[in-house]
N, C-alpha and C positions, 0 to 999 in steps of 0.2 A: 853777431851772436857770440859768448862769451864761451870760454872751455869750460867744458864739462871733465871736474874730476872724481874718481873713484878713488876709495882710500880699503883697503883690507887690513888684516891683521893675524899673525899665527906666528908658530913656534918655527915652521921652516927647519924639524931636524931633518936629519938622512930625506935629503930633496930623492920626492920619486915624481911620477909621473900627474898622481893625483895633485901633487902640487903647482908643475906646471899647466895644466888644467884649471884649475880651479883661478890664476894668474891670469891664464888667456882669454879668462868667460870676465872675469872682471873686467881688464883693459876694453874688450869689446865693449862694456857698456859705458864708458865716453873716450876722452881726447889724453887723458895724462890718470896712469896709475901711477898712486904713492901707498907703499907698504909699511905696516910697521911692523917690526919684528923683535917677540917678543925678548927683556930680558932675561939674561941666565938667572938672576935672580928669582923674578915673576916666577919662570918655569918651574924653579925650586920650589915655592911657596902655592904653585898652582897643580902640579902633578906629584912633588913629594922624590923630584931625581932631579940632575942637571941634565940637560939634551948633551947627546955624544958629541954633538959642534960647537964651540962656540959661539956665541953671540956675534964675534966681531966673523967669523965665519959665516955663521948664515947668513948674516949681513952682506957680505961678499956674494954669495953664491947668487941670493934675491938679485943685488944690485947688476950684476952680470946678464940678467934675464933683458932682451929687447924691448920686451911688454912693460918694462919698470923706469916707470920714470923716475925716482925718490924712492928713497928708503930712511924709516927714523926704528930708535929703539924705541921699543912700547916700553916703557916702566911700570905702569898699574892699568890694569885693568877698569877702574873707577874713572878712569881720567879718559876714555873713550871720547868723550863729549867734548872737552880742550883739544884734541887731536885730529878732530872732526872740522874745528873750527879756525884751528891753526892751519892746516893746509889747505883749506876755503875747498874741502870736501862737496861735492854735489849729492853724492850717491855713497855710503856706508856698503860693503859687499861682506858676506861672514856666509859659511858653512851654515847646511841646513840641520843640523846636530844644534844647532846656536839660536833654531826657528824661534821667531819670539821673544827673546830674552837682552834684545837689542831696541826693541820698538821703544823704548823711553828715549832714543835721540831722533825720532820722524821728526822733530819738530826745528830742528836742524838741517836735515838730508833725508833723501831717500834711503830708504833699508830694504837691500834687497838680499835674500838667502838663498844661496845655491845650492842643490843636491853633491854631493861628495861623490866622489869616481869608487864607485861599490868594489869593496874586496881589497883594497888599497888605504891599511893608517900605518901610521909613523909606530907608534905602538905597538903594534902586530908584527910590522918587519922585525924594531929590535927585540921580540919575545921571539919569532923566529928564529933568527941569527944566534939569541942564547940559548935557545935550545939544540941547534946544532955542534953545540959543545961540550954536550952531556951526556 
């Protein structure tokens, strides 16, 4: 029987708990997670800010995780499908914020979407935190 890999993808700023969560429900579902994490660019052109970490940091912080077997930079989002194919992905794992909107690569991998740890974005912290200085 051959390994089964899971492949996710996100931003991975200011790591909280939803993150490692949402890491650990993936890995569970085969032999070998590989992450991609997006870049600072991407994030610019997809949120309209840079993340408070670095790229080559989040990349750090991901790759440090047990559950993580491989870590690459996402560059575009379009290119999910190449990324899928290049790490011989079994299973696609994304946020259920994402439901739906990944199903054009089934025919590839499984797509499977996870509910997100309620009460808990990356977003919200750093609107927190700036608002604590006002």
């Amino acid at each position: 029987m051959s390994e089964r890999t899971v492949i996710t993808f996100g931003t991975f700023d200011v790591f909280h708990v939803g993150h490692i969560r949402v890491l650990q429900r993936a890995a569970a579902l085969g032999d070998r997670l590989v992450v991609g994490v997006s870049a600072d660019a991407l994030n610019i052109s997809k949120k309209g800010r840079a993340p408070v970490y670095s790229q080559d940091e989040r990349m750090e912080i991901v790759a440090s995780l047990k559950v993580v077997d491989e870590v690459f930079v996402e560059e575009s989002l379009e290119r999910k499908r190449d990324y899928i194919v290049e790490h011989g992905a079994d299973v696609l794992v994304m946020g259920d914020d994402w439901a739906g909107k990944f199903d054009w690569v089934d025919d590839v991998c499984e797509v499977v979407y996870l509910p997100r740890t309620p009460s808990v974005s990356t977003t919200g912290l750093i609107e927190h935190i700036a608002s604590l200085s006002t």
